[in-house]
C-alpha positions as CSV (number, residue, x, y, z in Angstrom):
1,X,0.0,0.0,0.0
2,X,1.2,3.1,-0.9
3,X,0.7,6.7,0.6
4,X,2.1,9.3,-2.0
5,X,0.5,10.6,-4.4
6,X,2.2,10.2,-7.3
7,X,2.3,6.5,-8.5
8,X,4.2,5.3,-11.2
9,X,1.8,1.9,-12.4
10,X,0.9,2.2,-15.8
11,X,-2.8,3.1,-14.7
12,X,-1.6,6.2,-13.2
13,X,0.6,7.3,-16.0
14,X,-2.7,6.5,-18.3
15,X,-4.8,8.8,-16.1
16,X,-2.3,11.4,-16.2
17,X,-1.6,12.0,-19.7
18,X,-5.5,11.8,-20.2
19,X,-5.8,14.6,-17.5
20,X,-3.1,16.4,-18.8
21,X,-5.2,16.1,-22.1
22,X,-8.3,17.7,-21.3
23,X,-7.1,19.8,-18.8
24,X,-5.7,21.5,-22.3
25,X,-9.3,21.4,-23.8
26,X,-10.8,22.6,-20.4
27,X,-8.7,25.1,-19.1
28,X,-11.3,26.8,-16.5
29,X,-13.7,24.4,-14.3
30,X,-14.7,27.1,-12.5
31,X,-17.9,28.0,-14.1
32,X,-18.6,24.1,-14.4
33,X,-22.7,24.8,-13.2
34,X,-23.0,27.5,-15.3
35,X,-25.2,26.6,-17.9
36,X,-23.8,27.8,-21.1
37,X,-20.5,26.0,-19.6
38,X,-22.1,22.9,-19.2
39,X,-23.0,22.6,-22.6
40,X,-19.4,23.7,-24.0
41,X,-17.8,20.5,-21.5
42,X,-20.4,18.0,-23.7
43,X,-19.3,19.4,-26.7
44,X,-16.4,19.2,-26.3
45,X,-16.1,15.8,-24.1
46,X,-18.4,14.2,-26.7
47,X,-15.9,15.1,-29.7
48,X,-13.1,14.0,-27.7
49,X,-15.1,10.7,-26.9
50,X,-15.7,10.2,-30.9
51,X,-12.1,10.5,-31.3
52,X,-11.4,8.1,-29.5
53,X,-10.3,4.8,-30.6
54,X,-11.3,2.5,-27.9
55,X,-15.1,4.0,-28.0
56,X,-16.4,1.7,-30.7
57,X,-14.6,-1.1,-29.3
58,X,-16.1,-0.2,-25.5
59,X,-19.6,0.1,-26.9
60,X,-19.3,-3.3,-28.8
61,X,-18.1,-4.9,-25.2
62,X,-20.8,-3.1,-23.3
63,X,-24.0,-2.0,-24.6
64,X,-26.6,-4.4,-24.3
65,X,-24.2,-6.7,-21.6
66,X,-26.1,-7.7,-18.7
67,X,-25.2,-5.0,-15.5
68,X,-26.2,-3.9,-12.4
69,X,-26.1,-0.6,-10.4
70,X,-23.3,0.1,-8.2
71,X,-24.5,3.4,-6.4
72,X,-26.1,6.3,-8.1
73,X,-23.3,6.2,-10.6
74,X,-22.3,2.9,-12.2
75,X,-23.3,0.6,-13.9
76,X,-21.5,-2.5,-13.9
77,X,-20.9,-5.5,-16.2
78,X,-18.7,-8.4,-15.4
79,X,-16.8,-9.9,-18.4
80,X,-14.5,-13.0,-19.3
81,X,-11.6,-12.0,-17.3
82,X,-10.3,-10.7,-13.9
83,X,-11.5,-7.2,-14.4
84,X,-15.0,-5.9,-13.7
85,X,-16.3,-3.0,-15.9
86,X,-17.8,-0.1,-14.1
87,X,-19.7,3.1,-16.7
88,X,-21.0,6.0,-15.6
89,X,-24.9,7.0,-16.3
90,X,-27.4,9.5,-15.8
91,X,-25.1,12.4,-17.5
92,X,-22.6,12.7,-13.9
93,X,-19.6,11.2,-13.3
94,X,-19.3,9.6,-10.2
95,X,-19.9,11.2,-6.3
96,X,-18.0,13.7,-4.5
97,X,-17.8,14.8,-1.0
98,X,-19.4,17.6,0.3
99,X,-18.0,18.9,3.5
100,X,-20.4,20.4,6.4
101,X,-18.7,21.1,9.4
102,X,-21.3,21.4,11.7
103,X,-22.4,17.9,11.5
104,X,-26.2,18.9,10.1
105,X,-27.6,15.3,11.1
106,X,-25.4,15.2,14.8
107,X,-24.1,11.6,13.9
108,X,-21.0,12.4,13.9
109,X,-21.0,12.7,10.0
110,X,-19.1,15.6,8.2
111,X,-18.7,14.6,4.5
112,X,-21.7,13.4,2.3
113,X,-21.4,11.9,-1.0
114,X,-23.2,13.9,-3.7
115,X,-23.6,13.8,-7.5
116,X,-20.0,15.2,-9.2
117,X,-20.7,16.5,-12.4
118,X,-17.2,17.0,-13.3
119,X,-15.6,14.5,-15.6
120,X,-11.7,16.0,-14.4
121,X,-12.4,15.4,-10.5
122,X,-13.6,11.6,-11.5
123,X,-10.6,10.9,-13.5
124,X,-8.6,13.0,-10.2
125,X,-10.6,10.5,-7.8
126,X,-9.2,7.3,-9.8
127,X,-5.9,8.8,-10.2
128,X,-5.8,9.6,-6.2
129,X,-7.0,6.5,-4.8
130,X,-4.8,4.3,-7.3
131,X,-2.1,6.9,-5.1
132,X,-2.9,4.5,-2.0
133,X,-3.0,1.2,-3.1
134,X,-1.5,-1.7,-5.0
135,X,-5.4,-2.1,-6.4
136,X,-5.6,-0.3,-9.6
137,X,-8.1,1.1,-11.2
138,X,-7.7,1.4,-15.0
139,X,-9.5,4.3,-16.9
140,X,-11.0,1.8,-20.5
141,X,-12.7,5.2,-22.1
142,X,-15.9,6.4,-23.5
143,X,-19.0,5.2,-24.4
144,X,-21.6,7.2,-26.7
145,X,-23.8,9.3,-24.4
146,X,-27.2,7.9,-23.6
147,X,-29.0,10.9,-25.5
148,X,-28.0,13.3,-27.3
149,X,-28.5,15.9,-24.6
150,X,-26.2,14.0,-22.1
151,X,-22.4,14.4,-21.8
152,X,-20.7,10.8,-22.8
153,X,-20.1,8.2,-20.3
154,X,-16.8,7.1,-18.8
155,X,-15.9,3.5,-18.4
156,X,-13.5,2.0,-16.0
157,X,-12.1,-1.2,-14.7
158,X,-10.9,-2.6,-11.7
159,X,-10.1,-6.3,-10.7
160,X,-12.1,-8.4,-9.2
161,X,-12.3,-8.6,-5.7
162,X,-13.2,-11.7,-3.4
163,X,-17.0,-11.5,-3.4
164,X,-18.9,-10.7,0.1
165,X,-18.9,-14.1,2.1
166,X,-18.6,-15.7,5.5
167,X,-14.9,-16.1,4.3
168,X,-14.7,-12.5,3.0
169,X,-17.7,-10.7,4.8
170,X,-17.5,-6.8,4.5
171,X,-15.2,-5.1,7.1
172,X,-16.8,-3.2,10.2
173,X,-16.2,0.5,10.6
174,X,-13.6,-0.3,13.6
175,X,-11.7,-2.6,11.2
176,X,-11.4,-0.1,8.4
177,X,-10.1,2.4,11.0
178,X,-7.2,-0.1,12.2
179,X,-6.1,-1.4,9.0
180,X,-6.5,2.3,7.4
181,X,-3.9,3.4,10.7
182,X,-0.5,2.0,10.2
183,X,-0.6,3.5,6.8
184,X,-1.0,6.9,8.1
185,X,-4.9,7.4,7.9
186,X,-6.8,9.1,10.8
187,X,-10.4,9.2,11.1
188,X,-11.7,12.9,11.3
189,X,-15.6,11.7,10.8
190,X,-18.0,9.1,9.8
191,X,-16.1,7.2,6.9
192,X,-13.7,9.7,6.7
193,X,-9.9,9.4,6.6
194,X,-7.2,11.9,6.1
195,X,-3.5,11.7,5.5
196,X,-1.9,14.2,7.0
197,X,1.4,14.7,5.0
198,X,-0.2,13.4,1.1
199,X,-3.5,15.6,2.3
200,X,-5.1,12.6,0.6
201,X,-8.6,12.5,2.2
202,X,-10.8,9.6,1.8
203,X,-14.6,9.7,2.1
204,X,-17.4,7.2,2.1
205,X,-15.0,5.0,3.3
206,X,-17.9,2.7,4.9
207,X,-17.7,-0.7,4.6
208,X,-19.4,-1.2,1.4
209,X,-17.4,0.7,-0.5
210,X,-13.9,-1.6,1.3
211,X,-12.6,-4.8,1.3
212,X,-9.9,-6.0,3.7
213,X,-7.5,-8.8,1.7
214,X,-4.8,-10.4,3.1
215,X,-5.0,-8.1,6.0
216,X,-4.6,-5.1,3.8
217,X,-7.3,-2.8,3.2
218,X,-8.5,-2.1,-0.2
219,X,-10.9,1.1,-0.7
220,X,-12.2,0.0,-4.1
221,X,-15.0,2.1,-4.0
222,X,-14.8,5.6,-1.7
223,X,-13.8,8.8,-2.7
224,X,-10.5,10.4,-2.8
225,X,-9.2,13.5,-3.1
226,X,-6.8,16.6,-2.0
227,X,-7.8,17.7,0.8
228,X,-9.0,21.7,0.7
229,X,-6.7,24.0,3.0
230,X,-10.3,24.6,4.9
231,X,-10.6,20.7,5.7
232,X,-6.9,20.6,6.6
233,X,-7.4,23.1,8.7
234,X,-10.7,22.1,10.4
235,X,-8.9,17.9,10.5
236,X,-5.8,20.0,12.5
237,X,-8.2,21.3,14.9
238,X,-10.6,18.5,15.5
239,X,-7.4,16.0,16.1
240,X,-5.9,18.6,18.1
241,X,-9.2,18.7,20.4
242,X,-9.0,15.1,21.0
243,X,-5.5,15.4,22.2
């Protein structure tokens, strides 16, 4: 397991160069909910998708394959292989984590997924959380959007895990703390884990979304990213009043 950002697997230097890509094509995210932006980004995402040489080959693997829904985001087929295939839907890209300091529900939660519209911060989220394990997750490309209207859907693939059993039941939330620990994770919240020094923070972290394998834990499924100089500052504080 590692806990610096930049990873050198071939998955990560994939992500990169495709980030690097459209970050060319998509200079400013800023105005990403503004709606004359939002329809520039599908323009734009859906000529780069039709450029694309693995689209048609994607789109022969996976439309009209059996799937089910993972979350609000995926869909998911299984094919002949080690790898399961995971596509967006529904014109987002993934969750993201929206921070509430003042713990609106009093559960001790502080981060709540929500729908991520960005396709940059998914491809980020991938790219960060490949950062902190030996489990890679491989970016496979586009498929054709679902209608015309919608921006194009991103496909990606991850191998397969030991399915949910006696012998490999999902981990409890104490579990995911200690096995998250001697890699340098801390819990600041509900299913919420910050590294201090990589300011990788991971979110959703519950133990759907982990599996631990060989006494290593493996967060297939939650949410990373750089953690915002508010959060850091707000972790610093909430660790420091535990002290």
């Amino acid at each position: 397991m590692f806990i610096f950002q930049d990873n050198p697997s071939p998955e990560n230097r994939e992500l990169a160069e495709l980030l690097r890509e459209l970050e060319r094509v998509l200079p400013d995210r800023s105005d990403i909910h503004r709606p004359g932006f939002r329809e520039r980004y599908r323009e734009v995402l859906n000529a780069f998708a039709h450029r694309s040489p693995t689209t048609a080959q994607l789109s022969a693997l996976l439309d009209g394959a059996p799937y089910f829904v993972g979350g609000d985001e995926h869909r998911i087929v299984r094919v002949p292989g080690n790898r399961v295939y995971k596509f967006t839907h529904s014109d987002s890209f993934g969750c993201r984590s929206e921070f509430h300091p003042s713990d609106p529900e009093l559960l001790g939660k502080h981060f709540f997924a929500g729908v991520n519209t960005d396709l940059l911060f998914y491809l980020e989220r991938w790219n960060c959380l490949n950062s902190i394990s030996t489990y890679q997750t491989r970016f496979e490309g586009f498929l054709p959007p679902e209608n015309e209207r919608h921006m194009p859907r991103a496909c990606i693939s991850q191998p397969v895990l030991p399915p949910q059993s006696q012998t490999y039941p999902n981990p409890t939330e104490q579990e995911i703390e200690d096995s998250l620990l001697p890699y340098g994770y801390r819990k600041i919240s509900e299913g919420t884990f910050l590294h201090n020094a990589s300011r990788i923070l991971l979110t959703d972290a519950a133990p759907r979304n982990v599996r631990i394998v060989s006494g290593t834990p493996v967060p297939f499924d939650a949410i990373a990213e750089i953690a915002s100089r508010k959060i850091m500052e707000w972790a610093k504080s909430r660790m420091d009043s535990r002290q």
